[in-house]
N, CA, C and O of each residue as an XYZ file, in Angstrom:
472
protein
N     -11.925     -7.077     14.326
C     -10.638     -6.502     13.936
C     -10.866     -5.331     12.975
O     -11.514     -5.431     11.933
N     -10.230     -4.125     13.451
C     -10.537     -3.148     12.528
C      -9.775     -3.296     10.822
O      -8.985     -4.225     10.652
N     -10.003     -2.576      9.938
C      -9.561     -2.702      9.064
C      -9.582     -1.274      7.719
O     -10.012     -1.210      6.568
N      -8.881     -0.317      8.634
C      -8.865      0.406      8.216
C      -7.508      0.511      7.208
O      -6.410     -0.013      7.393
N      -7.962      1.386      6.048
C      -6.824      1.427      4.802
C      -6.547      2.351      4.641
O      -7.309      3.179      5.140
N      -5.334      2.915      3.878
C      -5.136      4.105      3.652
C      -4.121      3.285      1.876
O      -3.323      2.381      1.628
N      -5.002      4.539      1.014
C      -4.240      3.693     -0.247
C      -3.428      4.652     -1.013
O      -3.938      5.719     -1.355
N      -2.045      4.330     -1.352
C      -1.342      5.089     -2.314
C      -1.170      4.817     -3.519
O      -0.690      3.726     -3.828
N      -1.490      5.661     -4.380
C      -0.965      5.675     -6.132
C      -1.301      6.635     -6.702
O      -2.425      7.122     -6.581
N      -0.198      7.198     -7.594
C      -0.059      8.128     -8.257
C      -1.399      8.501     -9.657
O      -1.703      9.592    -10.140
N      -1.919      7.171     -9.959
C      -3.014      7.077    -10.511
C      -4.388      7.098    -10.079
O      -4.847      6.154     -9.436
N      -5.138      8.194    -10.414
C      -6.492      8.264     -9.584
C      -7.431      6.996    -10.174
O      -8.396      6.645     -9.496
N      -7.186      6.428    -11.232
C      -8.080      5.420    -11.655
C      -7.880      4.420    -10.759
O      -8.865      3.813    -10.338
N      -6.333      4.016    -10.234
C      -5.719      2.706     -9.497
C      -6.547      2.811     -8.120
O      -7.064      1.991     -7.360
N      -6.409      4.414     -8.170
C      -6.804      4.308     -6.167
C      -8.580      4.178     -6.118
O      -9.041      3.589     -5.141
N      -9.477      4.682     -7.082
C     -10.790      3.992     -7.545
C     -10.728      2.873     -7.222
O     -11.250      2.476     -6.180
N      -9.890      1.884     -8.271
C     -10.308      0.725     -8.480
C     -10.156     -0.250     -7.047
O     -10.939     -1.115     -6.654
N      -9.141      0.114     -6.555
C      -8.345     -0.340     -5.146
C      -9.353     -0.471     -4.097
O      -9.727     -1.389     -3.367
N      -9.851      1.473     -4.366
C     -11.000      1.683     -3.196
C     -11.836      0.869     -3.000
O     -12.116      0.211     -1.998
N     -12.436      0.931     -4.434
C     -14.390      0.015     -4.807
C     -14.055     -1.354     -3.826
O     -14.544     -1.770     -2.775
N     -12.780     -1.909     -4.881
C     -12.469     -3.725     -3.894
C     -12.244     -3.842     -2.765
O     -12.465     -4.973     -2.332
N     -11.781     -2.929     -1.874
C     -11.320     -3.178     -1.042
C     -12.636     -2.947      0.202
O     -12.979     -3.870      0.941
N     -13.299     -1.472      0.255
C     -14.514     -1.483      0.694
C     -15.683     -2.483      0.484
O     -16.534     -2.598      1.366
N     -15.751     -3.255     -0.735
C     -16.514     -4.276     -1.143
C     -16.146     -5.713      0.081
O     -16.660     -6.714      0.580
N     -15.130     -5.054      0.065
C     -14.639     -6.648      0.736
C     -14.577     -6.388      2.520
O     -14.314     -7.226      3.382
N     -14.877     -5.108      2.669
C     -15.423     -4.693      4.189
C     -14.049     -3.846      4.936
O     -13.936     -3.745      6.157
N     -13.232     -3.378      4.119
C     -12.847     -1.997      4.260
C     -12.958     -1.239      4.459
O     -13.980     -0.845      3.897
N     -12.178      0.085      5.481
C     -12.771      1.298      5.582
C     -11.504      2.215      4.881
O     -10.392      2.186      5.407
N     -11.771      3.059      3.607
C     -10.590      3.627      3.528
C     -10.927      4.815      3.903
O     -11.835      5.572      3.559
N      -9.398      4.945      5.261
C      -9.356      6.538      6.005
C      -8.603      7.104      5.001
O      -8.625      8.320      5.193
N      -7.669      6.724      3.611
C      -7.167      7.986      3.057
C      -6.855      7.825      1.695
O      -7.168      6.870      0.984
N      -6.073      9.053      1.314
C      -5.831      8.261     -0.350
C      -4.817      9.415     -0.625
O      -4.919     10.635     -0.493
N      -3.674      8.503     -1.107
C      -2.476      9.794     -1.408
C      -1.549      9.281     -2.573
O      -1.123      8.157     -2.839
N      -1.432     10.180     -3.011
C      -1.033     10.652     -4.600
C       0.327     10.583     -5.180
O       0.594     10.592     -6.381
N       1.663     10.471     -3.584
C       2.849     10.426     -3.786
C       3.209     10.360     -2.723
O       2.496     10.363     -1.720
N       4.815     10.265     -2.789
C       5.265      9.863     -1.339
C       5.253     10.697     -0.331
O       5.452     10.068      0.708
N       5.087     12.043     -0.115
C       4.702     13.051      0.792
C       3.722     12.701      1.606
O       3.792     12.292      2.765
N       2.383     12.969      0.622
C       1.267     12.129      1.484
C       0.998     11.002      1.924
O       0.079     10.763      2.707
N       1.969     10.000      1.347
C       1.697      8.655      1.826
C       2.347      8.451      3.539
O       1.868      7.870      4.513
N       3.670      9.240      3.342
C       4.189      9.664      5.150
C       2.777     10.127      5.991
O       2.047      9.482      6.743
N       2.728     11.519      5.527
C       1.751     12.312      6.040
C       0.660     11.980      6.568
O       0.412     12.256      7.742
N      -0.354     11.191      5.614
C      -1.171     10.619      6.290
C      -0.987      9.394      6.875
O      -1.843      9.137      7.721
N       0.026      8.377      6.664
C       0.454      7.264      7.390
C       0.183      7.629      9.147
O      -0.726      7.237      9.878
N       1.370      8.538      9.452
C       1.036      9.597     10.882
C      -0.139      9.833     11.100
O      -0.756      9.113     11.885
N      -0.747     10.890     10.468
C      -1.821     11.304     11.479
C      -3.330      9.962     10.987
O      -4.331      9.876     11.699
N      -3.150      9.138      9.776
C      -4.331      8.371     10.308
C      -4.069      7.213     11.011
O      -4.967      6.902     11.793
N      -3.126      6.491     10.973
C      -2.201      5.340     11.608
C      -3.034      3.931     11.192
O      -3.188      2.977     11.955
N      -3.564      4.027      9.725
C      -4.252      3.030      9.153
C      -3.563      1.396      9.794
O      -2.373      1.161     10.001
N      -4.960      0.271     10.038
C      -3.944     -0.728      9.695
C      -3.627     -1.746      8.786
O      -3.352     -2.926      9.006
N      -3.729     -0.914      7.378
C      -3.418     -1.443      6.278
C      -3.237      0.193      5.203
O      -4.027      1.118      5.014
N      -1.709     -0.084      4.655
C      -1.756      0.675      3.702
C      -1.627      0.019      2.404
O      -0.834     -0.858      2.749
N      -1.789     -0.153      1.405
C      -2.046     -0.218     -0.114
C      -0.842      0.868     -0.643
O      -0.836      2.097     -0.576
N       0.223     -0.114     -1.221
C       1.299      0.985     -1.672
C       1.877      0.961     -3.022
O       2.596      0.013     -3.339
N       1.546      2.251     -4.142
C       2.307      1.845     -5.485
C       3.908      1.728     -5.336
O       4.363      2.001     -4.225
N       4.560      1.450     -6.080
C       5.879      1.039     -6.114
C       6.680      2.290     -6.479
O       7.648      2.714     -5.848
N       6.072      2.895     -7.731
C       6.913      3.776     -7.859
C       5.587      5.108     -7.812
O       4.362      4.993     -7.870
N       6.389      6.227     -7.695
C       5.360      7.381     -7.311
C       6.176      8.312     -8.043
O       7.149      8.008     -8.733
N       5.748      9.388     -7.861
C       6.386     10.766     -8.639
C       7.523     11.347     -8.058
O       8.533     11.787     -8.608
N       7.131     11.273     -6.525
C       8.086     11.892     -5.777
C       9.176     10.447     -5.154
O      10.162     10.849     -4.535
N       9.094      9.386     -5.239
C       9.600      9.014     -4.396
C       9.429      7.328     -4.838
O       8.588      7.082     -5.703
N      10.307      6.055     -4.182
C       9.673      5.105     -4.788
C       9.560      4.461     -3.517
O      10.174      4.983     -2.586
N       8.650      3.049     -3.218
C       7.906      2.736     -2.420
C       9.159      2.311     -1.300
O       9.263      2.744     -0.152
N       9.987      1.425     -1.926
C      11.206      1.421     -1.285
C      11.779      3.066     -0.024
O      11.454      3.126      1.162
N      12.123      3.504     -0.322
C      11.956      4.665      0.523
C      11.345      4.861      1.112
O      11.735      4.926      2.277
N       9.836      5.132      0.822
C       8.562      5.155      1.863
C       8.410      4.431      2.882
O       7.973      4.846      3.956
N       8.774      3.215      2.633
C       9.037      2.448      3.745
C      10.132      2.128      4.619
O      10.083      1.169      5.390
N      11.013      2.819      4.535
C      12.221      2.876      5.190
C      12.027      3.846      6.100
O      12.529      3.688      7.213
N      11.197      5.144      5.786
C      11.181      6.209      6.620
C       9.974      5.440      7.530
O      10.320      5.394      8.711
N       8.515      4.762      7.262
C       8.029      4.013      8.040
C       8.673      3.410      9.110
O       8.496      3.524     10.322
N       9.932      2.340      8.051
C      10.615      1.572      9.878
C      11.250      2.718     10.378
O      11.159      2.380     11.558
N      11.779      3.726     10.426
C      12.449      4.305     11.019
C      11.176      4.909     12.075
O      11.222      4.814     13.302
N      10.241      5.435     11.427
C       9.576      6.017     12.224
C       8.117      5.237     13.152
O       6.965      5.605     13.379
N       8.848      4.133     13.454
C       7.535      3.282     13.451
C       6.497      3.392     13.465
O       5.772      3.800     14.373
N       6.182      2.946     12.166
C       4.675      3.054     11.758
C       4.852      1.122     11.448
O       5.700      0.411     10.909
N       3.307      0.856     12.256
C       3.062     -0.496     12.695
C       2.128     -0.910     11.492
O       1.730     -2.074     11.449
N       1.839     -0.205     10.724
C       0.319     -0.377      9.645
C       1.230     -1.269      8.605
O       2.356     -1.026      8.173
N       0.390     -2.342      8.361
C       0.893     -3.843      7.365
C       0.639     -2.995      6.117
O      -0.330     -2.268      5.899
N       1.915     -3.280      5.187
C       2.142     -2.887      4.508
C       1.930     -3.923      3.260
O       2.334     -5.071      3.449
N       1.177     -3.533      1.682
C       0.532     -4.612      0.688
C       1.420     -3.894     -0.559
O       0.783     -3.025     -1.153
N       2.371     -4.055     -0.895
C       3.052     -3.176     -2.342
C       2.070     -3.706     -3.163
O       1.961     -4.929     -3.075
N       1.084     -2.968     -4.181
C       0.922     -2.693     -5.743
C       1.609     -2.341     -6.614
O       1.682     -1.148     -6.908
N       2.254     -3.232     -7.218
C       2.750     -2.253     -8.370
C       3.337     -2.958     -9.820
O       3.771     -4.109     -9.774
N       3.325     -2.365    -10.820
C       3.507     -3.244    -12.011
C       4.640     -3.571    -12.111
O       4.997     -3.932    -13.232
N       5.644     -3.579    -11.001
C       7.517     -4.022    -11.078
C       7.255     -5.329    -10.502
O       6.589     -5.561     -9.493
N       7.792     -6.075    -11.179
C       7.619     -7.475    -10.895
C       9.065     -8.197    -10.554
O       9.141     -9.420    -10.445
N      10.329     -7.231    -10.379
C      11.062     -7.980    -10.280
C      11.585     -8.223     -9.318
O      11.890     -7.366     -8.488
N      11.875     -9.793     -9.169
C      12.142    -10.577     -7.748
C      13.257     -9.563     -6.902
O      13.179     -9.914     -5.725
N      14.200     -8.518     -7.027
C      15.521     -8.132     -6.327
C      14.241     -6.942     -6.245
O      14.913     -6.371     -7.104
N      13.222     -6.166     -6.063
C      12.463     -5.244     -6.127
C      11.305     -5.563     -4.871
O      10.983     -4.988     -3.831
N      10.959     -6.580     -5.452
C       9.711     -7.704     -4.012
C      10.641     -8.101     -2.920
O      10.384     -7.665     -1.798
N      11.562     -8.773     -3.061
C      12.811     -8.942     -2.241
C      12.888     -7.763     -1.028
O      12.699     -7.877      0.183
N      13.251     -6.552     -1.869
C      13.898     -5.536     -1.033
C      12.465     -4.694     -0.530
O      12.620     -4.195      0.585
N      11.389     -4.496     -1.013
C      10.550     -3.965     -0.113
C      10.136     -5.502      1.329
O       9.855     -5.370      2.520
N      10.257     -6.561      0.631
C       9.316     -7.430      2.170
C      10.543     -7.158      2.959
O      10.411     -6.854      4.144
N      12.047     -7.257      2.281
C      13.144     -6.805      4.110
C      12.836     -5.301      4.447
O      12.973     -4.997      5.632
N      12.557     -4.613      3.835
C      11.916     -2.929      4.524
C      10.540     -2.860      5.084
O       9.962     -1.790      5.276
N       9.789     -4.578      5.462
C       9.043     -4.207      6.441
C       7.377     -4.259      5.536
O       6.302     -3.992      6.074
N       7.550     -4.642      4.188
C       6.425     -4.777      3.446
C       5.715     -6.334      4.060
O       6.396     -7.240      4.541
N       4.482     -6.356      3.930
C       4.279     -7.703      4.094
C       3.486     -8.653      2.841
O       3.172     -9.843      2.847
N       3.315     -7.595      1.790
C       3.303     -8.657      0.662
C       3.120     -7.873     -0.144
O       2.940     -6.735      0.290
N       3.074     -8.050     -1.598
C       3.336     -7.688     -2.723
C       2.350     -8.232     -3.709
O       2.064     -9.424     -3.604
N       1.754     -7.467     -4.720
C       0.521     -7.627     -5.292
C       1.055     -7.129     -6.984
O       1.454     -5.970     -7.101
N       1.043     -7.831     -7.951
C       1.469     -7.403     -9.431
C       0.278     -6.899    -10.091
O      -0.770     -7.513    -10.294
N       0.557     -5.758    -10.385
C       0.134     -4.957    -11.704
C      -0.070     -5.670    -12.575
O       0.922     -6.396    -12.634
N      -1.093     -6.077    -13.697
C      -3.044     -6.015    -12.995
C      -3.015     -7.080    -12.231
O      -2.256     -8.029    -12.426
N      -3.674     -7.016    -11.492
C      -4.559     -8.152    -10.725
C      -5.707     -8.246    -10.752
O      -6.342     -7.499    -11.497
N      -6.388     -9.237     -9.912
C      -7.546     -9.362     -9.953
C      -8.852     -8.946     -8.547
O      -8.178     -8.827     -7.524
N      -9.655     -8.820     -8.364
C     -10.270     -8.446     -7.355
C     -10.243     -9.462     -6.634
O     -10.246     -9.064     -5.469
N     -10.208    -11.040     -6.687
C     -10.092    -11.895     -6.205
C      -8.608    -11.803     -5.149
O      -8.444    -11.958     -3.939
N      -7.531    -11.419     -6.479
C      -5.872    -11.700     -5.748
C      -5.842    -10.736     -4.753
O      -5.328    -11.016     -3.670
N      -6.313     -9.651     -4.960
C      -5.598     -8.019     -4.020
C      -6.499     -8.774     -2.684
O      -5.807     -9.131     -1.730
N      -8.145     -9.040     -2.595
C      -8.478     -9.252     -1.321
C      -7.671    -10.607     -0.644
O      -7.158    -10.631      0.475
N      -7.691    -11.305     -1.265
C      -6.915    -12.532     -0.559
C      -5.240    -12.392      0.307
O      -4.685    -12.791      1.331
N      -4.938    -11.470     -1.021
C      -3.485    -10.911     -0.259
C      -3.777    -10.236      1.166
O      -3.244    -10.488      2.246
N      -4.857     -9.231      0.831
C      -4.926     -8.178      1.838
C      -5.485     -9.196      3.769
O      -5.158     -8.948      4.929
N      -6.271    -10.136      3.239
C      -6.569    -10.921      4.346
C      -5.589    -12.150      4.392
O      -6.002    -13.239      4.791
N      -4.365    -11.984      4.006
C      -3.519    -12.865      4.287
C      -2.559    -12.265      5.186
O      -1.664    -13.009      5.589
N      -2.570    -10.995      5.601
C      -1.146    -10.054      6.114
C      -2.015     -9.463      7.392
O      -1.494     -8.677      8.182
């Protein structure tokens, strides 16, 4: 099963840290984007099947991003990161098509387990 990633966050340290674990754990990341522009953008042309998504971004918040996803079907399982922890927030991205949700910090243990749970 392939397992290609594509990871979003506005923080270059987050998308490091994301990267290292996630390749450690036998990942390939095809991309890495900075806000919600690129997170569309390359969603399309790499058609990862796993994206890694911060919650809130500069341009845009994850909620949105993924709305234009279902609209535009994009099939890539979707993992929210992000330090918003609140239940009406996790709620409303898994009905827009998220398939799980990961809290700001975690651990290298939690993010892979999530990520091979979806």
């Amino acid at each position: 099963m392939k397992k290609n990633v594509l990871i979003v966050d506005d923080s270059l340290y987050m998308r490091m840290v994301i990267k290292e674990i996630l390749e450690d754990a036998g990942y390939v990341v095809v991309g890495l984007a900075v806000n919600g522009e690129e997170a569309i953008e390359l969603a399309f042309e790499l058609q990862p099947d796993y994206i890694t998504l911060d919650n809130i971004l500069p341009d845009m918040v994850g909620t949105d991003i993924l709305k234009v996803y279902k609209q535009e079907g994009i099939e890539s399982k979707v993992v929210i990161i992000s330090a918003v922890a609140q239940q009406s927030t996790i709620d409303e991205g898994m009905s827009l098509g998220a398939h799980s949700y990961v809290v700001k910090p975690f651990s290298k243990n939690d993010l892979v387990a999530t990520m091979e749970s979806v």
